[in-house]
Every structure is written in C-alpha cells, then in structure tokens.
C-alpha positions in Angstrom: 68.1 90.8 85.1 68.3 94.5 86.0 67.6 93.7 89.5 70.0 90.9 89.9 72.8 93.0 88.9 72.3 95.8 91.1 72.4 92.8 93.8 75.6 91.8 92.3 77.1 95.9 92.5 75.6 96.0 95.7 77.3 92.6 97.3 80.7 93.6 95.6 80.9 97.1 96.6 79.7 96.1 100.3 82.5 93.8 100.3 85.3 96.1 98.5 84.1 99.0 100.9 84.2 96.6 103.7 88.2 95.6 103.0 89.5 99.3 101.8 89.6 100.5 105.5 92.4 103.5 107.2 94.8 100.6 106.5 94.2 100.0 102.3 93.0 103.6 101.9 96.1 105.2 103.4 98.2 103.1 101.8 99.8 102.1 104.8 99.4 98.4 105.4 100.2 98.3 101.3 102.8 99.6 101.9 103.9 97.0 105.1 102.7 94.0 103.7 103.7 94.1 100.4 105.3 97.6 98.8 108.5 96.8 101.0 108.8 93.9 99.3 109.4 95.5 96.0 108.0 93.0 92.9 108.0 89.9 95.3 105.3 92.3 97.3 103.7 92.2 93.8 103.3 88.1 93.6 102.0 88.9 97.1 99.3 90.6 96.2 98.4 88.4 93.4 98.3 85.5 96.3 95.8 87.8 98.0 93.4 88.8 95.5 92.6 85.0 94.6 92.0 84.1 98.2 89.6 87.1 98.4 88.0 85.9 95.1 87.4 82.5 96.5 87.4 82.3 100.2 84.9 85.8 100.3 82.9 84.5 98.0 82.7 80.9 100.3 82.3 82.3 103.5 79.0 84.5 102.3 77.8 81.2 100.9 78.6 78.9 103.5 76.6 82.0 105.9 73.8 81.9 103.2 73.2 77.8 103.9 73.4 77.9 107.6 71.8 81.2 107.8 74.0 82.2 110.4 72.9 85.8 112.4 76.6 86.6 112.8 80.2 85.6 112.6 79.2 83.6 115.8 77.3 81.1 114.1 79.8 80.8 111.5 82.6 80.4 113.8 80.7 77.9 115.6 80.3 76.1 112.1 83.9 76.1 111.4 85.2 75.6 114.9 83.0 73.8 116.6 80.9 74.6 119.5 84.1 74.6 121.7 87.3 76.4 119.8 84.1 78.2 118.1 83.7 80.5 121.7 87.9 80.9 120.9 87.5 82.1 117.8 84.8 84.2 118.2 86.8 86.0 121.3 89.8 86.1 119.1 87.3 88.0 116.0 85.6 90.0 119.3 89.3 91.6 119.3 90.5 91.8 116.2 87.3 93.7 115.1 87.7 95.9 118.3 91.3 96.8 117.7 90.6 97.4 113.8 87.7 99.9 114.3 90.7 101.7 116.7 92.2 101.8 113.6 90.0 103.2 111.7 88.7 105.8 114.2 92.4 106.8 114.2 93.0 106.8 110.6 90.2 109.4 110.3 91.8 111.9 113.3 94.8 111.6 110.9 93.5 112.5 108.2 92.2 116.0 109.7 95.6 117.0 111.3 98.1 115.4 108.4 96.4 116.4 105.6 94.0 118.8 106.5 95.4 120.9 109.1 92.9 120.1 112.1 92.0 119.0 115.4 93.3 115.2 115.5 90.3 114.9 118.1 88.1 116.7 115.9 87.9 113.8 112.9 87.4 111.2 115.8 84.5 112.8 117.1 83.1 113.7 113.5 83.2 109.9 112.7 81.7 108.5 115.8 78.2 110.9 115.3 78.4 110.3 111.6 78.8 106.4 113.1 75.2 106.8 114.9 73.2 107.8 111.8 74.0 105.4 109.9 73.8 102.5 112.2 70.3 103.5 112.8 69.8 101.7 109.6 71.6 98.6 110.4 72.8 96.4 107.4 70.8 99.0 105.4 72.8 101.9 106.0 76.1 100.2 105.4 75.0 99.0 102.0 74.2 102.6 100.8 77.2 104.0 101.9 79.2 101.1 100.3 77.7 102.0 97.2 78.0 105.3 97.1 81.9 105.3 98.2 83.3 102.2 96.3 82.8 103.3 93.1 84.7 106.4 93.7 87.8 104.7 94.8 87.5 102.9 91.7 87.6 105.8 89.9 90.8 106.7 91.3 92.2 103.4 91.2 91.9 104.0 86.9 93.0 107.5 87.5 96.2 106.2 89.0 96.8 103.9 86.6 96.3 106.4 83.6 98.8 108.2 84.9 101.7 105.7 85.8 101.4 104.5 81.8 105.1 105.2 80.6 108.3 103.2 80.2 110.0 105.0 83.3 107.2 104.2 85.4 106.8 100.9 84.6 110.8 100.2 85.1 110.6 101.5 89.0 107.7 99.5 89.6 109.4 96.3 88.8 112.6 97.0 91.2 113.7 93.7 93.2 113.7 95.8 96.4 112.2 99.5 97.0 113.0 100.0 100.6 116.0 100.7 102.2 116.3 97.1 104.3 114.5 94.4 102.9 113.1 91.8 104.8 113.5 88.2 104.7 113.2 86.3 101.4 110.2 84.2 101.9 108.9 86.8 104.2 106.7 88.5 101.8 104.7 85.0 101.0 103.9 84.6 104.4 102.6 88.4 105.1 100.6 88.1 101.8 98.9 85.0 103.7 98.8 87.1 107.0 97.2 90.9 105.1 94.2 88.4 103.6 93.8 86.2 107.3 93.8 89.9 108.8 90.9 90.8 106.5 88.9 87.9 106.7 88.9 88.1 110.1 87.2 91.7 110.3 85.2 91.8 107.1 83.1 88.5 108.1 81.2 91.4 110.3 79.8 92.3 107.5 79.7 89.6 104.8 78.5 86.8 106.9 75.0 88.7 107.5 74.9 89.9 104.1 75.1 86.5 102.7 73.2 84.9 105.3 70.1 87.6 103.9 70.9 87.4 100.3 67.9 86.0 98.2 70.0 84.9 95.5 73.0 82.3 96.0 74.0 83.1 92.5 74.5 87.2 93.2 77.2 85.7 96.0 78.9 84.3 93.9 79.3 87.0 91.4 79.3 89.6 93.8 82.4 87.6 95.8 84.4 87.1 92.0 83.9 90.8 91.4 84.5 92.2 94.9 87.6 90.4 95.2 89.1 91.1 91.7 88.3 94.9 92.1 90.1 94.6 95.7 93.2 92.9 93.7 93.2 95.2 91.4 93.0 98.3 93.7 96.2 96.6 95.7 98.0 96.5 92.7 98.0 100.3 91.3 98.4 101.2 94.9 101.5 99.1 95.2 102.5 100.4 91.5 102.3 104.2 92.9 103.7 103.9 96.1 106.7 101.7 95.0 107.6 104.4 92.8 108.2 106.9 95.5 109.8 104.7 97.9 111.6 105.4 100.4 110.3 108.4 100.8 106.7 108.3 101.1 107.3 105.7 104.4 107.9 109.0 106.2 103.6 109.4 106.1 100.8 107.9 107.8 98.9 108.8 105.1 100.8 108.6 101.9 98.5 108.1 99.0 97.0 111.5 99.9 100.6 112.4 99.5 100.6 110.8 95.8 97.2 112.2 94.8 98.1 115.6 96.1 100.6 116.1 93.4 97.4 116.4 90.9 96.2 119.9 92.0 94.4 120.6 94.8 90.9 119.7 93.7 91.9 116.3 93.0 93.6 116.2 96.8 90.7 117.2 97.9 88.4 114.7 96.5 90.7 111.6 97.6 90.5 113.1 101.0 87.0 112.7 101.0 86.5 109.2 99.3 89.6 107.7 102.2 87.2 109.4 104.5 84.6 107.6 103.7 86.5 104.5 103.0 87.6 104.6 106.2 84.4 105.6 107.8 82.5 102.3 105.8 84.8 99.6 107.5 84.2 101.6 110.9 80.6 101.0 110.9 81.0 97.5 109.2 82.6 96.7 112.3 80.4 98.1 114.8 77.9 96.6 113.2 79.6 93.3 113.6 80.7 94.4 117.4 76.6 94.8 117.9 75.6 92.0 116.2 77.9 89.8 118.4 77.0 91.5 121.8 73.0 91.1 121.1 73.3 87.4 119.9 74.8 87.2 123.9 72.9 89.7 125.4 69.6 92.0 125.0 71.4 95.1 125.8 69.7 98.2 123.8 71.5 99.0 120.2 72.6 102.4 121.1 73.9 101.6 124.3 76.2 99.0 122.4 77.3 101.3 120.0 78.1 103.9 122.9 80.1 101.6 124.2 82.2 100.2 121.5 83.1 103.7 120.2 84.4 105.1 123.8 86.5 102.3 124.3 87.7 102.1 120.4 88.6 106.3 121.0 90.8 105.6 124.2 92.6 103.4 122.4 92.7 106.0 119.0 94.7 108.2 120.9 98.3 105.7 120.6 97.8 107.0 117.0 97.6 106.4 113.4 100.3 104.7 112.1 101.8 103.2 115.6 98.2 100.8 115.7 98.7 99.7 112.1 102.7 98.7 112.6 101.3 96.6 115.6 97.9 95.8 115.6 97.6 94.6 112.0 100.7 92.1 111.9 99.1 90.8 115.0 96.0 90.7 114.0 96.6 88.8 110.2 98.7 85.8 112.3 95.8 85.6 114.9 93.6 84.9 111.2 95.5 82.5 109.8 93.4 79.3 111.3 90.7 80.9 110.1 91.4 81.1 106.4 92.8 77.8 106.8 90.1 76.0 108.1 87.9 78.0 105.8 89.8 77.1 103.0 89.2 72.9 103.8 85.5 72.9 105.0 83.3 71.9 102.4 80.0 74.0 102.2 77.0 72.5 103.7 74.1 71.5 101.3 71.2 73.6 101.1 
C-alpha cells in the first residue's frame, strides 16, 4: 500500500512539475489566458483543470496499453500512420519553442529579480540540464518530486493569506484589465492554455505511463496531478487578479506578489520557479531526445547539445515576447489533439 502511493505522489508530481513551467510559474500565461478575463478567466480555469483530470489521466493510459516509446507512437495511435508524421512534426515544434521558453524564463529570472547576467541563468540551466539527463526518466522524476511539493506549499501560503472579505470582493471583478477581450473569448483560450499543455507535457507522461507497473497508480496519479494543477491556477489567478493592472508591467509577476512577504520568502519562491521552470526544460528535452533516437541512433549527448544551442539562439527574443506569441500559437496548433484525444476510446489491454 505504502509503495503504491509513493507511485501515485510520484506520477502526480511528475505531471504537476511537468505543466508548472516559466509560463504557470511566472504567472504569465495565467495571467494571458485567463486573469485578463476577470471571473469568466475563473470558469476558464475550472474548464481546464477537468480536462487535465481526465484527458492526462487518458493519454498515460492509453501510452500504458500500446506501450508506446514516445509521443511518436502515440501520435501515430491517434493520427494514423499518415497525419501521425503531422502531428508529430507539429509536437517536434511546439516542444522546441516551449523549452525556448523556459530557457528564457530562467535568464529572466536572474536579471528581473535577481539582479544578474540574463546570459548567466541560461547558461546555469543548460549544465544543470546535462546532469540530470544523464539519468533519463529517472532524473526527471526526482526532481519532480522534490520541487512540486514546494510550489504546493506556496500555493496554500497564498491562499492563507488572500482569506478576507476585501480580498475575496476584488477577485470576483467582471473585468481586471484595462481592455477586455471578446466575450466568449476566454472559453476558447481556456480550451487553447490546456491543448498548449497537452501538447508539450506528453514528452513526459506518455513514457511515464507507457513504464508504469500499475494501471491503477495512472489513474490516481492523473485525478490528483490534475486537481493540484487546477487548484494551483486558481490561487494564482485569485492573487494576480487582485493587483491587476499593475502587475502586467512584469515578466515575472508572482515573484512580484511573493516579494511583498519579506525577503526570505522572495527568496525561496525564486528558487522553487527556478526549478519549476528548470523541470519542464528537461521534461522536454527529454521528449526532444526521445523523438530524435526513435528516428535516428545519434549519441544522447550529442542530441541534447543540440537541442539546447538552438533553444538559446532563440532565448535571446526574450522572456515575455516568446510567451505573448509562441504560447497562443502553440495552444491552437493543440487543439486537434485534445480533440481527437478526447473521442478515441482506449485500446484494450
């Protein structure tokens, strides 16, 4: 029993870690997708956490029955063996241009909020990215587990401390920024933040399941992954709606929220959106890898090499300029795929 539910922990905070990248650490696709929105950016996010409860939960089973190596196989599953090459170019991309992201988001975290080289955290991240992908699926399991429990922690600490009347009253505002979008808009960029996700996070999920013993720690591991992700959206939203419009001047503006605590406390959320960051970068290297070797036999460091140059040339646009583009982009470009993982049926064992 004790073993199964450190399976469970493990699948949930592999999956959590996997999701809370530059983007959902930073607070800056929240705050795109859904804090803009005011409380209809709040139905949003409930749209989103039930799709991560049950679509994360199916695609690690359906890799589990098929026992598929990487988000190839499973593309070629949902796809076919024709639009499956599509889709697994379109996922080659998005999982490229997200690890951009997140080498960025960690340059601007040294210069915004700590006062350093923007170069400096992008270098940092890509040697701290070749130790840990010396232990393949390992290594991002550990650091998962070590990292999602302390945003956790933060995510309670947040809510503590939004627990009054005045509070409460800002949050549910009709509108927070200063020019709302469209009115059905939010609905659809709910849809498009969890196709964005699903597209990148099956880097990592899709071999977990696939080398999971148990079917049943999937599925408990997907229900509890996904309802800590929902939850973790929606004190986010709470504390950034309550300093909007302000805070949009940021590329990193939870660290702006938390710093408000004292110092220590700054410094400690610095360190856990670090490594929040830093666990979807190597989730999607190790997807990147996984991907190239399933085509090719080229050696594992010479891959990783590889991906990271070309993922720092394009780091340098910066920070907050790749999320306002790349991630809209990226969440329509998903869409099929939740759709058409949404209506397959999962293959008997």
């Amino acid at each position: 029993m004790k073993k199964k539910a450190v399976a469970v922990f493990q699948i949930a905070a592999t999956y959590i870690g996997t999701v809370v990248g530059a983007g959902f650490a930073s607070g800056q696709s929240i705050m795109q997708f859904f804090t803009v929105y005011g409380s209809r950016g709040t139905l949003g996010i409930l749209v989103c956490t039930l799709l991560f409860m049950w679509l994360g939960t199916k695609m690690m089973i359906l890799s589990h029955r098929i026992r598929a190596y990487s988000y190839r196989e499973l593309n070629t599953y949902l796809f076919g063996p024709v639009f499956g090459k599509i889709a697994n170019g379109l996922t080659f991309i998005i999982l490229f241009g997200v690890t951009s992201v997140m080498l960025s988001g960690t340059g601007s975290i040294f210069q915004e909020q700590l006062g350093l080289p923007y170069q400096l955290g992008i270098l940092a991240s890509i040697g701290l990215s070749y130790l840990v992908m010396s232990r393949d699926i390992k290594g991002i399991i550990a650091v998962n587990a070590l990292v999602a429990p302390l945003m956790v922690f933060f995510t309670i600490f947040l809510a503590v401390s939004m627990l009054d009347p005045a509070s409460l009253a800002r949050v549910m505002q009709p509108g927070a920024a200063p020019d709302l979008p469209g009115r059905y808009k939010w609905a659809f960029d709910s849809l498009a933040y969890a196709s964005l996700n699903f597209a990148f996070v099956q880097a990592v999920i899709v071999p977990l399941g696939s080398e999971a013993e148990d079917e049943s720690t999937l599925k408990w591991g997907g229900f509890w992954g996904g309802a800590g992700l929902g939850i973790m959206l929606l004190v986010s939203h709470f504390a950034l709606t309550m300093r909007m419009p302000d805070i949009m001047r940021y590329e990193v503006p939870m660290a702006e929220i938390i710093r408000e605590f004292g110092p220590f406390m700054h410094a400690l959320f610095l360190t856990v959106i670090y490594g929040e960051i830093f666990t979807t970068l190597i989730g999607n290297v190790f997807g990147i890898t996984r991907q190239i070797r399933s085509l090719c036999r080229l050696p594992v460091p010479v891959i990783v090499f590889a991906t990271l140059l070309g993922c720092f040339l394009i780091s340098q646009i910066g920070f907050a300029s790749l999320v306002d583009y790349l991630y809209p982009l990226f969440g329509y470009m998903g869409l099929i795929l939740v759709l058409l993982l949404g209506i397959r049926r999962i293959q008997k064992e």
